[in-house]
mmCIF file as Biopython writes it, N, C-alpha, C and O atoms, coordinates in Angstrom:
data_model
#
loop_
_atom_site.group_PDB
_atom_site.id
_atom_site.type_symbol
_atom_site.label_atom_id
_atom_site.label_alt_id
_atom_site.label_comp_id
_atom_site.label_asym_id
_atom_site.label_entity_id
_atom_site.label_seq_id
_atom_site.pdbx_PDB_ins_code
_atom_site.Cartn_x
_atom_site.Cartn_y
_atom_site.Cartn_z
_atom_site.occupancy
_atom_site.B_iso_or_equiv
_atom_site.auth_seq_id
_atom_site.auth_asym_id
_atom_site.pdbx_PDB_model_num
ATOM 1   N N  . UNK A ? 1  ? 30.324 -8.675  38.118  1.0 0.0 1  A 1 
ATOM 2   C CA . UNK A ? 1  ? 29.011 -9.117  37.680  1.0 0.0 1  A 1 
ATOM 3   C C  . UNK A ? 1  ? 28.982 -10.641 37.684  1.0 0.0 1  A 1 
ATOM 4   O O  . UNK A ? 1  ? 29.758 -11.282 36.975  1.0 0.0 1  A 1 
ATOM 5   N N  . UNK A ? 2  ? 28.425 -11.002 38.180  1.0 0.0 2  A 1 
ATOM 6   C CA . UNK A ? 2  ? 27.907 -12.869 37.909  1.0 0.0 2  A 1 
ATOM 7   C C  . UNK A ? 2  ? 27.170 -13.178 36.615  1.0 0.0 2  A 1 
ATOM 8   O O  . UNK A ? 2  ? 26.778 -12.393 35.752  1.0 0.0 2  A 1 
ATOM 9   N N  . UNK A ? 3  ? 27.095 -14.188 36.664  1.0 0.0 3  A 1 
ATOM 10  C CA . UNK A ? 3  ? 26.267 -14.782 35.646  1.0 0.0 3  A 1 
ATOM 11  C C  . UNK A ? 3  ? 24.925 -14.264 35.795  1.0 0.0 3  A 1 
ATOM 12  O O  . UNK A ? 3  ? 24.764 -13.248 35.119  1.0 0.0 3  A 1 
ATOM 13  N N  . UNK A ? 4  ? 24.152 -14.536 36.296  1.0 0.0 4  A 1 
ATOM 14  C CA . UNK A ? 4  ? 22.747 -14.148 36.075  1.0 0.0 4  A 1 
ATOM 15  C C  . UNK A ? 4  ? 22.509 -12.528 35.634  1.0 0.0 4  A 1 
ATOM 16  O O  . UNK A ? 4  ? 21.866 -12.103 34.674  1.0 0.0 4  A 1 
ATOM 17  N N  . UNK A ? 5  ? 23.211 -11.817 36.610  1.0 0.0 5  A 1 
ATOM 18  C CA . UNK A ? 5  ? 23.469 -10.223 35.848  1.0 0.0 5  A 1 
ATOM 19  C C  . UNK A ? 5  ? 23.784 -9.892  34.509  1.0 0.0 5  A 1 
ATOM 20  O O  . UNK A ? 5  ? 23.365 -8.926  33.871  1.0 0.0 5  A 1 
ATOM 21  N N  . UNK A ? 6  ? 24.808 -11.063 34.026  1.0 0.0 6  A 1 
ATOM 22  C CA . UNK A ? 6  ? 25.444 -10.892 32.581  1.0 0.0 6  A 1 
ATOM 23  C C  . UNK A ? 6  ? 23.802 -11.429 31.659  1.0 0.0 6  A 1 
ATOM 24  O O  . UNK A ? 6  ? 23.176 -10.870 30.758  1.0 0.0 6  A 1 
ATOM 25  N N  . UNK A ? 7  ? 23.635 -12.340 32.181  1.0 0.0 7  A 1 
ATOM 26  C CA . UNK A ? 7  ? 22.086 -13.010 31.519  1.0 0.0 7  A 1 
ATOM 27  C C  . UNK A ? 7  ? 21.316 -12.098 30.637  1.0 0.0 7  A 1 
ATOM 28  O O  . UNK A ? 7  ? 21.309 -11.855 29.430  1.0 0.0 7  A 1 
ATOM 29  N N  . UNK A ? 8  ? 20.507 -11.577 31.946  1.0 0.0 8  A 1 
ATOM 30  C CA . UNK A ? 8  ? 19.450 -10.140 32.104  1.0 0.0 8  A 1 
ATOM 31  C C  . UNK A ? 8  ? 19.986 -8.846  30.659  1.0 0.0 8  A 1 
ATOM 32  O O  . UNK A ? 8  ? 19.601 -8.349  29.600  1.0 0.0 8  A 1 
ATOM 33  N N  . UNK A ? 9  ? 21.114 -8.861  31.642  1.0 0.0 9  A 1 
ATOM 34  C CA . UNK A ? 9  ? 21.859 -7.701  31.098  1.0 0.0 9  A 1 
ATOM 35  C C  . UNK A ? 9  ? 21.849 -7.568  28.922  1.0 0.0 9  A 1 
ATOM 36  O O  . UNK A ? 9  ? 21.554 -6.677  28.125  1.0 0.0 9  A 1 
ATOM 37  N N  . UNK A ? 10 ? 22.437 -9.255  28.782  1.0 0.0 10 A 1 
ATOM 38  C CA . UNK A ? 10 ? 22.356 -9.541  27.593  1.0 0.0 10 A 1 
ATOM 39  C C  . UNK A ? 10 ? 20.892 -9.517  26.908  1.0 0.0 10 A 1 
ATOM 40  O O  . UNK A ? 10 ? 20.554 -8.824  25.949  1.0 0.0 10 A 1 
ATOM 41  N N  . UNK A ? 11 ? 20.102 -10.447 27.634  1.0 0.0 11 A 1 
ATOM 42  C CA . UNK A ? 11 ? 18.350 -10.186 26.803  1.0 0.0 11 A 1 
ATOM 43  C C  . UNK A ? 11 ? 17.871 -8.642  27.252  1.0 0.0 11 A 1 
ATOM 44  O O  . UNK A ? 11 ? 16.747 -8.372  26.829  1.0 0.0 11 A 1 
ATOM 45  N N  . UNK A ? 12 ? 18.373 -7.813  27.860  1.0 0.0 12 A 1 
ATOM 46  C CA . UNK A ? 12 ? 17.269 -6.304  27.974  1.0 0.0 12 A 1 
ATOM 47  C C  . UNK A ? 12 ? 18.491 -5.861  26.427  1.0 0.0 12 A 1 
ATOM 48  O O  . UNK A ? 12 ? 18.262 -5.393  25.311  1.0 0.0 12 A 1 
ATOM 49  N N  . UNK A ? 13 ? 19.689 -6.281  27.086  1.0 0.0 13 A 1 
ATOM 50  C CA . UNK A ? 13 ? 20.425 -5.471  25.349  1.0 0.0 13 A 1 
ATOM 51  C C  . UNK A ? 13 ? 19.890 -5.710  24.176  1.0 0.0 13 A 1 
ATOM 52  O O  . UNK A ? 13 ? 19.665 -4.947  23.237  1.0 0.0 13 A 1 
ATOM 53  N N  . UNK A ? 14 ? 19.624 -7.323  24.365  1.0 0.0 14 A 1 
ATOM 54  C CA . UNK A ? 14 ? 18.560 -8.142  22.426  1.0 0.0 14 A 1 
ATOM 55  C C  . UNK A ? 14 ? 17.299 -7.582  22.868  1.0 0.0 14 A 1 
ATOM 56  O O  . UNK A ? 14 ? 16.495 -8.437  22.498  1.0 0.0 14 A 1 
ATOM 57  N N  . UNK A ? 15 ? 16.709 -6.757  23.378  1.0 0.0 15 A 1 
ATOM 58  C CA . UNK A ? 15 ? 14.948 -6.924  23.129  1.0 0.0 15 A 1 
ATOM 59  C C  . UNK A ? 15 ? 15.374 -5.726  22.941  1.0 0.0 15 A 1 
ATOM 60  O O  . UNK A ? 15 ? 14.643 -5.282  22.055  1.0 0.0 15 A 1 
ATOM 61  N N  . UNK A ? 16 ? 16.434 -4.593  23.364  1.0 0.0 16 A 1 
ATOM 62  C CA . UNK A ? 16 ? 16.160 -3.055  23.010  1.0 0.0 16 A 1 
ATOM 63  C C  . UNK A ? 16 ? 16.872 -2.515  21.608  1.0 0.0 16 A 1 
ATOM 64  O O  . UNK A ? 16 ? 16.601 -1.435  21.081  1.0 0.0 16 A 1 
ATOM 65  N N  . UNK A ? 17 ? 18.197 -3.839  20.921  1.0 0.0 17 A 1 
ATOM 66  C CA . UNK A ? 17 ? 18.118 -3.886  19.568  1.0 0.0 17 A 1 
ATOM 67  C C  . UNK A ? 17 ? 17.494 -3.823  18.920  1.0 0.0 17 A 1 
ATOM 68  O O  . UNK A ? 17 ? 17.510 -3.129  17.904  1.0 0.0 17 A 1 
ATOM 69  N N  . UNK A ? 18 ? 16.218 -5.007  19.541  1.0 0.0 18 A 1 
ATOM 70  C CA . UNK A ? 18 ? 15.207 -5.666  18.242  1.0 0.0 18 A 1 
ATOM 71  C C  . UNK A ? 18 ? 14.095 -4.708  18.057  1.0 0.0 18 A 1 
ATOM 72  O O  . UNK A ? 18 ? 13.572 -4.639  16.945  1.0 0.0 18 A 1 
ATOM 73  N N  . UNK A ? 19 ? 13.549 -3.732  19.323  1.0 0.0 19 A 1 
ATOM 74  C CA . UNK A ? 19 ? 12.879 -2.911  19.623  1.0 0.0 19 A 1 
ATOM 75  C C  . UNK A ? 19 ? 13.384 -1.383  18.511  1.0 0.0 19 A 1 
ATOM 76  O O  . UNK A ? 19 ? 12.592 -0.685  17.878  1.0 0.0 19 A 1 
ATOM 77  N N  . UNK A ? 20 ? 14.575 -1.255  18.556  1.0 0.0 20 A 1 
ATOM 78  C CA . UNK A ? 20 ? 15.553 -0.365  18.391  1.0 0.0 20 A 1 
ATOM 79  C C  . UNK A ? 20 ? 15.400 -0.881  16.047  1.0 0.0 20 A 1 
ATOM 80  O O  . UNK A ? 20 ? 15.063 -0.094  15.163  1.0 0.0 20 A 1 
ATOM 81  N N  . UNK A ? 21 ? 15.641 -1.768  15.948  1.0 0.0 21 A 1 
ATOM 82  C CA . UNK A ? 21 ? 15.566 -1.863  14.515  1.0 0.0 21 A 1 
ATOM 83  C C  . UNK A ? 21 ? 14.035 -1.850  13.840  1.0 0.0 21 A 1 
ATOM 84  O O  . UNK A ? 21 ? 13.653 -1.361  12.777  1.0 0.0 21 A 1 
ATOM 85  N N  . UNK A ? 22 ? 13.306 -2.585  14.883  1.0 0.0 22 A 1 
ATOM 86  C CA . UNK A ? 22 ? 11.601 -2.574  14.299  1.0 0.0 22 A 1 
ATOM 87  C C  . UNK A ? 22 ? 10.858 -1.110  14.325  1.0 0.0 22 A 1 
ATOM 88  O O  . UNK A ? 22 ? 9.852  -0.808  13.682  1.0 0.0 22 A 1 
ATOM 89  N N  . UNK A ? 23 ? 11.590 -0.285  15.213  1.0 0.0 23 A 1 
ATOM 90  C CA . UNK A ? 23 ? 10.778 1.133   15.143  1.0 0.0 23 A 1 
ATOM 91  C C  . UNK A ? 23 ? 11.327 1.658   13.809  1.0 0.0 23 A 1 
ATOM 92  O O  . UNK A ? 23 ? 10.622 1.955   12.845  1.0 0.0 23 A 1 
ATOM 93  N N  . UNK A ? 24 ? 13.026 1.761   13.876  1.0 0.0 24 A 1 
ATOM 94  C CA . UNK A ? 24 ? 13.750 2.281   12.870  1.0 0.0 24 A 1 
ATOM 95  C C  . UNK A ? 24 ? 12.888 1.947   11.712  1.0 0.0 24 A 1 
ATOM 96  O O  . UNK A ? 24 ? 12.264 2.979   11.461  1.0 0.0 24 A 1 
ATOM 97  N N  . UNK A ? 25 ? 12.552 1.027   10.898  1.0 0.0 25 A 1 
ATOM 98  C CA . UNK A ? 25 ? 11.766 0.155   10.238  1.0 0.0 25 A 1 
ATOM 99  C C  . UNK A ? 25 ? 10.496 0.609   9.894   1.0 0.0 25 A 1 
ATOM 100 O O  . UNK A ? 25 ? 9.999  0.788   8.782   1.0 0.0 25 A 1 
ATOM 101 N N  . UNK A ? 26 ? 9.902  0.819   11.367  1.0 0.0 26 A 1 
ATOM 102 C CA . UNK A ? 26 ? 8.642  1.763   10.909  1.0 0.0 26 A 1 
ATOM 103 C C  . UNK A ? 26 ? 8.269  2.722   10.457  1.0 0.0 26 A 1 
ATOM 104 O O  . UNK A ? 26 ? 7.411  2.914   9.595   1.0 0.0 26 A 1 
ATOM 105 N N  . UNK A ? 27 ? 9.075  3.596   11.175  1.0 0.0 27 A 1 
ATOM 106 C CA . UNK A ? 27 ? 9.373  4.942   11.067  1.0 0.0 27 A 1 
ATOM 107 C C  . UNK A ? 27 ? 9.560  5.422   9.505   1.0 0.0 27 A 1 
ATOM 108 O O  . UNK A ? 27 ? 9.056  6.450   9.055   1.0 0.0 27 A 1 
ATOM 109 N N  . UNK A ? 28 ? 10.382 4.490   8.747   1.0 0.0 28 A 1 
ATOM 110 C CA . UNK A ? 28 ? 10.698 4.479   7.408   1.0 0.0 28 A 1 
ATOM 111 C C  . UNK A ? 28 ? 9.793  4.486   6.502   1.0 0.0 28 A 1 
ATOM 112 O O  . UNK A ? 28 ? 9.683  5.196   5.503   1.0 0.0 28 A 1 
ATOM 113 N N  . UNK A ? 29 ? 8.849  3.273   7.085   1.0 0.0 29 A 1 
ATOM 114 C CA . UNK A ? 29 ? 8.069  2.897   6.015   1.0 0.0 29 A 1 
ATOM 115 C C  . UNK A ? 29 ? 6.805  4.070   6.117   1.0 0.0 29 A 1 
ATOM 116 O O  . UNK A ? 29 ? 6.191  4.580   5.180   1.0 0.0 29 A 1 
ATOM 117 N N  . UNK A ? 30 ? 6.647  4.304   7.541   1.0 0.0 30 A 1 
ATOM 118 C CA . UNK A ? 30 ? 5.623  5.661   7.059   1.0 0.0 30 A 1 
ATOM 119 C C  . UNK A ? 30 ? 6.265  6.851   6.493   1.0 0.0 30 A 1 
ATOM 120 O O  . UNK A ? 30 ? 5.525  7.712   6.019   1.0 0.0 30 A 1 
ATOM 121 N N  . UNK A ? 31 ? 7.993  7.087   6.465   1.0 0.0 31 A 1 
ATOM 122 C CA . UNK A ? 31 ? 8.105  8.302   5.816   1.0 0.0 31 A 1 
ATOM 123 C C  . UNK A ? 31 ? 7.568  8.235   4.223   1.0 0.0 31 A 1 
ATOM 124 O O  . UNK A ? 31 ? 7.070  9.058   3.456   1.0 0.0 31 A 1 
ATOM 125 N N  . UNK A ? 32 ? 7.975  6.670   4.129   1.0 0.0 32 A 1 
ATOM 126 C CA . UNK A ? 32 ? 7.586  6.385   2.455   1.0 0.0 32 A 1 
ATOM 127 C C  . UNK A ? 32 ? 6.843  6.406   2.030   1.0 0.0 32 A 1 
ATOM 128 O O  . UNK A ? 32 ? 6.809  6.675   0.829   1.0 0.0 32 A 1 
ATOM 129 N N  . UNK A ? 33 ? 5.650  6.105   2.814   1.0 0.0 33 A 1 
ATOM 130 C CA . UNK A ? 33 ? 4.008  6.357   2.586   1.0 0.0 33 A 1 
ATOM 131 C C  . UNK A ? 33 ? 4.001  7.540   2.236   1.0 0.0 33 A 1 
ATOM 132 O O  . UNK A ? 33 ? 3.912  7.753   1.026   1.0 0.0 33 A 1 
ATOM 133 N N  . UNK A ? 34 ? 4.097  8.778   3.237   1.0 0.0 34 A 1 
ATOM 134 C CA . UNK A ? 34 ? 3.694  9.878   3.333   1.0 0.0 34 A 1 
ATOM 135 C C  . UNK A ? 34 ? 4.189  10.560  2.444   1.0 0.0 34 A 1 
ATOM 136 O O  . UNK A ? 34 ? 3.936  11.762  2.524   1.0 0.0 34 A 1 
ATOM 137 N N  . UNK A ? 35 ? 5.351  9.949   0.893   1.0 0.0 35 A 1 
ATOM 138 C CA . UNK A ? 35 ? 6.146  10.909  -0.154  1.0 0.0 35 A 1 
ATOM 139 C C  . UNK A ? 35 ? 4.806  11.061  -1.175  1.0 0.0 35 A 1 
ATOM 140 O O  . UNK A ? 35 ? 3.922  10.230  -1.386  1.0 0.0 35 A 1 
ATOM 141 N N  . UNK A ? 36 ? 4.949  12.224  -1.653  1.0 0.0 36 A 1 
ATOM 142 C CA . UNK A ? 36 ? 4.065  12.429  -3.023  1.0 0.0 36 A 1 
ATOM 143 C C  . UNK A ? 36 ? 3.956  11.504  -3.783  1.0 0.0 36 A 1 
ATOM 144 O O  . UNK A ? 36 ? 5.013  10.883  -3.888  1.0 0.0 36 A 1 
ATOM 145 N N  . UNK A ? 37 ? 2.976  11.037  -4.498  1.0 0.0 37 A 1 
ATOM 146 C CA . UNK A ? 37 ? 3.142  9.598   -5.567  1.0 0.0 37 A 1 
ATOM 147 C C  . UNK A ? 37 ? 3.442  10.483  -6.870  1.0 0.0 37 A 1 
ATOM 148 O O  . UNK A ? 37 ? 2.869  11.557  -7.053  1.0 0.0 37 A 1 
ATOM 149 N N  . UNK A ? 38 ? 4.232  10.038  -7.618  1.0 0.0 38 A 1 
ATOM 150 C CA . UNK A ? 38 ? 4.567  10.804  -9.327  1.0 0.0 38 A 1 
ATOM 151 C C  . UNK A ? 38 ? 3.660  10.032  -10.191 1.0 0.0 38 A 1 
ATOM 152 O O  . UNK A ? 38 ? 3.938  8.849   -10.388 1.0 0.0 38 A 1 
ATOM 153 N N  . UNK A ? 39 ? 2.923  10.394  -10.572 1.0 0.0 39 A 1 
ATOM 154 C CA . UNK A ? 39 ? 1.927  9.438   -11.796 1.0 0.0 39 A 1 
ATOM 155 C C  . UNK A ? 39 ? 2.640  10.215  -12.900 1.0 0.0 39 A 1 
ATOM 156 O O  . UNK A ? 39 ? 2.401  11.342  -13.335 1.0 0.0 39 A 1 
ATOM 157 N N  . UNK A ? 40 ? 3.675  9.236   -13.278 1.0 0.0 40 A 1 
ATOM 158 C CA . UNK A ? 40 ? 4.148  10.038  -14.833 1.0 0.0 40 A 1 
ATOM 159 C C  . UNK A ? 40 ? 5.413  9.150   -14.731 1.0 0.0 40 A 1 
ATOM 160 O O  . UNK A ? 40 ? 6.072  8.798   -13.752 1.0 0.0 40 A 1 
ATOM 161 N N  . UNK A ? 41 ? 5.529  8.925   -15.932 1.0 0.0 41 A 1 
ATOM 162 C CA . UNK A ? 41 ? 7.040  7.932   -16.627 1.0 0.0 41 A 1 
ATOM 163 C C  . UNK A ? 41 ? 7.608  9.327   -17.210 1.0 0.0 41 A 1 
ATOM 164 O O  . UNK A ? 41 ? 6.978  10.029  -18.000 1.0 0.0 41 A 1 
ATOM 165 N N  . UNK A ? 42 ? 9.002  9.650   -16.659 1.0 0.0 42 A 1 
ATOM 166 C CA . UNK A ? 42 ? 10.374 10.457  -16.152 1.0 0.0 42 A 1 
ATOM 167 C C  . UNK A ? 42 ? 11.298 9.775   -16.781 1.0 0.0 42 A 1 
ATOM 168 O O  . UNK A ? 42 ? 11.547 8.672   -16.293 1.0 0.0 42 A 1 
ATOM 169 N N  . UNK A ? 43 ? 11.976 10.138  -17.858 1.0 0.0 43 A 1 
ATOM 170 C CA . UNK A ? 43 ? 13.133 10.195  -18.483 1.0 0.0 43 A 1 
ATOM 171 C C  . UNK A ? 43 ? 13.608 11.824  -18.075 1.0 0.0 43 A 1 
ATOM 172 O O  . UNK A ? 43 ? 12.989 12.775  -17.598 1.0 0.0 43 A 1 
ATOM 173 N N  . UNK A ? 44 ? 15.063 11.616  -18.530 1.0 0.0 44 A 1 
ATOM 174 C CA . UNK A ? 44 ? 15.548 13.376  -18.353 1.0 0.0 44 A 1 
ATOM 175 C C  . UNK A ? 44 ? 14.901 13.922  -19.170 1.0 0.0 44 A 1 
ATOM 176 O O  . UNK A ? 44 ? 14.311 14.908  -18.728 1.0 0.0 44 A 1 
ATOM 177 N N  . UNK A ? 45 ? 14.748 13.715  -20.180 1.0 0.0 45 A 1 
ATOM 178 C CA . UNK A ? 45 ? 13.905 14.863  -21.415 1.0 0.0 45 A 1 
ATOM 179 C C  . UNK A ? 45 ? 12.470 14.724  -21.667 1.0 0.0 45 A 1 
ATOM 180 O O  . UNK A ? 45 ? 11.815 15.592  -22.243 1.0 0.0 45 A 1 
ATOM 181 N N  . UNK A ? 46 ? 11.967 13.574  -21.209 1.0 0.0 46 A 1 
ATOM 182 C CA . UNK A ? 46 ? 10.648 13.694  -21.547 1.0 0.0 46 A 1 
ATOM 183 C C  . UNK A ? 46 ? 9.815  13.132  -20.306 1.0 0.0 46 A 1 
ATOM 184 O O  . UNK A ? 46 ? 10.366 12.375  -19.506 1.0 0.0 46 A 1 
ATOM 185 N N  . UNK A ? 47 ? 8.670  13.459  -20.178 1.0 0.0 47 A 1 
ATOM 186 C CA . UNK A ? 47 ? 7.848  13.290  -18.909 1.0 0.0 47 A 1 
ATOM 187 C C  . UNK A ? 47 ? 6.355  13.342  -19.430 1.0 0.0 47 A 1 
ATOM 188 O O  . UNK A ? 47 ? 5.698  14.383  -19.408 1.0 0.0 47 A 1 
ATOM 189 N N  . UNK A ? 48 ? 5.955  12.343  -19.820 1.0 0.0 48 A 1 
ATOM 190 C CA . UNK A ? 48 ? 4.782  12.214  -20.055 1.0 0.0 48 A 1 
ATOM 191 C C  . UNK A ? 48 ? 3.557  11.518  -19.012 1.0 0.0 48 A 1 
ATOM 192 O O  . UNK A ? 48 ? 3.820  10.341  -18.766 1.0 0.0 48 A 1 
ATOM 193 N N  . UNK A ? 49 ? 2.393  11.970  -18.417 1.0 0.0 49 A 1 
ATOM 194 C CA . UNK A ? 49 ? 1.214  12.106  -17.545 1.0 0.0 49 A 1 
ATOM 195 C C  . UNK A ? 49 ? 0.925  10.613  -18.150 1.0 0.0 49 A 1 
ATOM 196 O O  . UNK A ? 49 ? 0.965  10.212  -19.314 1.0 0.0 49 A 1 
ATOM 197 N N  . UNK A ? 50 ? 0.609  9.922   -16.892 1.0 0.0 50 A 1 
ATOM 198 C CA . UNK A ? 50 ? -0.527 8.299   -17.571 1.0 0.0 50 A 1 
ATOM 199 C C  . UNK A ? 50 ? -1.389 8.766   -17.797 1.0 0.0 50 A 1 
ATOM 200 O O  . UNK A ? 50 ? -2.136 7.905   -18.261 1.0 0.0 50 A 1 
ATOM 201 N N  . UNK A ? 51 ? -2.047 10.050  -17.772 1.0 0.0 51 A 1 
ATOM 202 C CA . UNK A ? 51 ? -3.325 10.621  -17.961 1.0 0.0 51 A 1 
ATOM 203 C C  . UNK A ? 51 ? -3.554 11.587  -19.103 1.0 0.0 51 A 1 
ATOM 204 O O  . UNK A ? 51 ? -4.587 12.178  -19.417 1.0 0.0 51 A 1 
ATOM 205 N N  . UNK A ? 52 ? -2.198 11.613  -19.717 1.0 0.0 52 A 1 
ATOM 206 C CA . UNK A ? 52 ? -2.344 12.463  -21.318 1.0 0.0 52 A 1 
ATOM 207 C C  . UNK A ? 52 ? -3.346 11.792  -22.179 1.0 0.0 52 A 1 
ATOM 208 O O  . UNK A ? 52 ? -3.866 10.732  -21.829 1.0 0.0 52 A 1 
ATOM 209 N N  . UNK A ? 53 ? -3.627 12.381  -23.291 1.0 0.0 53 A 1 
ATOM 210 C CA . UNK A ? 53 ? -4.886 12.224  -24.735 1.0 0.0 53 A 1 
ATOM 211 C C  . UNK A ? 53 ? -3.689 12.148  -25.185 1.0 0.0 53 A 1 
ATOM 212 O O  . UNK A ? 53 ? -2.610 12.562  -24.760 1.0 0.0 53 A 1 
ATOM 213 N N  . UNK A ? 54 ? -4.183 11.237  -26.623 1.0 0.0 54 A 1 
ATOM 214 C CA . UNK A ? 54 ? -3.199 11.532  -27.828 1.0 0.0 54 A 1 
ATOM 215 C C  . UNK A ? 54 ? -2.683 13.324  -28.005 1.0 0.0 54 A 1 
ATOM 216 O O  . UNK A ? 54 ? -1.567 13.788  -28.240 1.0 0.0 54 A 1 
ATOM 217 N N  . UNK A ? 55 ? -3.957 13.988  -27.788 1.0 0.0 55 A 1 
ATOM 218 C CA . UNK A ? 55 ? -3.664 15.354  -28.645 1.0 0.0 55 A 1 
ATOM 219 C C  . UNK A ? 55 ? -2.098 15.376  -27.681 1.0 0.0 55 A 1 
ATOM 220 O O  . UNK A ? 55 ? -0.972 15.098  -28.096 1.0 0.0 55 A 1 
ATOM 221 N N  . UNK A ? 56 ? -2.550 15.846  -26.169 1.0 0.0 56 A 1 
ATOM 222 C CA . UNK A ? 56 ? -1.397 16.003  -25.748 1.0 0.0 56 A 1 
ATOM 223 C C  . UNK A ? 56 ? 0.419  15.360  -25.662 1.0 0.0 56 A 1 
ATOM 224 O O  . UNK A ? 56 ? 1.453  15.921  -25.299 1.0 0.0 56 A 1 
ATOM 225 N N  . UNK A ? 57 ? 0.184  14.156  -26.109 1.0 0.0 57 A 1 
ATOM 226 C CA . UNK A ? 57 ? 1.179  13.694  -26.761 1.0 0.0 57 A 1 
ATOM 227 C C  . UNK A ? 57 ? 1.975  13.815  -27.976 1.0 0.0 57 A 1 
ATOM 228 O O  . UNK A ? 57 ? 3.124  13.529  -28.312 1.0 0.0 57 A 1 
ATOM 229 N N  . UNK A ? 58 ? 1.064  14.283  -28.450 1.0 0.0 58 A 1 
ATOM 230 C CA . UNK A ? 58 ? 2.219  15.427  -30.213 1.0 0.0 58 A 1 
ATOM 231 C C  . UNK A ? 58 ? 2.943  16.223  -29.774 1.0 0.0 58 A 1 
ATOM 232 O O  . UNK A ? 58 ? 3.628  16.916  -30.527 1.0 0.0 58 A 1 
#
């Protein structure tokens, strides 16, 4: 291989890394979107709704 081959060779390898980590990346962030949202503060024993009344809090 010559130089100019090694060149090429090196920037198609960095653009299909960079290509290669920014999808990875994406991909993620819409799995994270797409999780159920928990509206509720989760301890092990207690789990109370941001949307409880007092009553339901006794």
């Amino acid at each position: 291989m010559n130089i100019k081959t090694r060149r090429y060779l090196a920037i198609f390898l960095t653009c299909g890394a960079t290509l290669a980590l920014y999808g990875t990346a994406a991909y993620r962030v819409e799995q994270a979107r797409q999780l159920p949202r928990v509206y509720a503060s989760c301890s092990l024993e207690h789990c109370i709704p941001h949307s409880a009344t007092l009553n339901a809090l006794r």
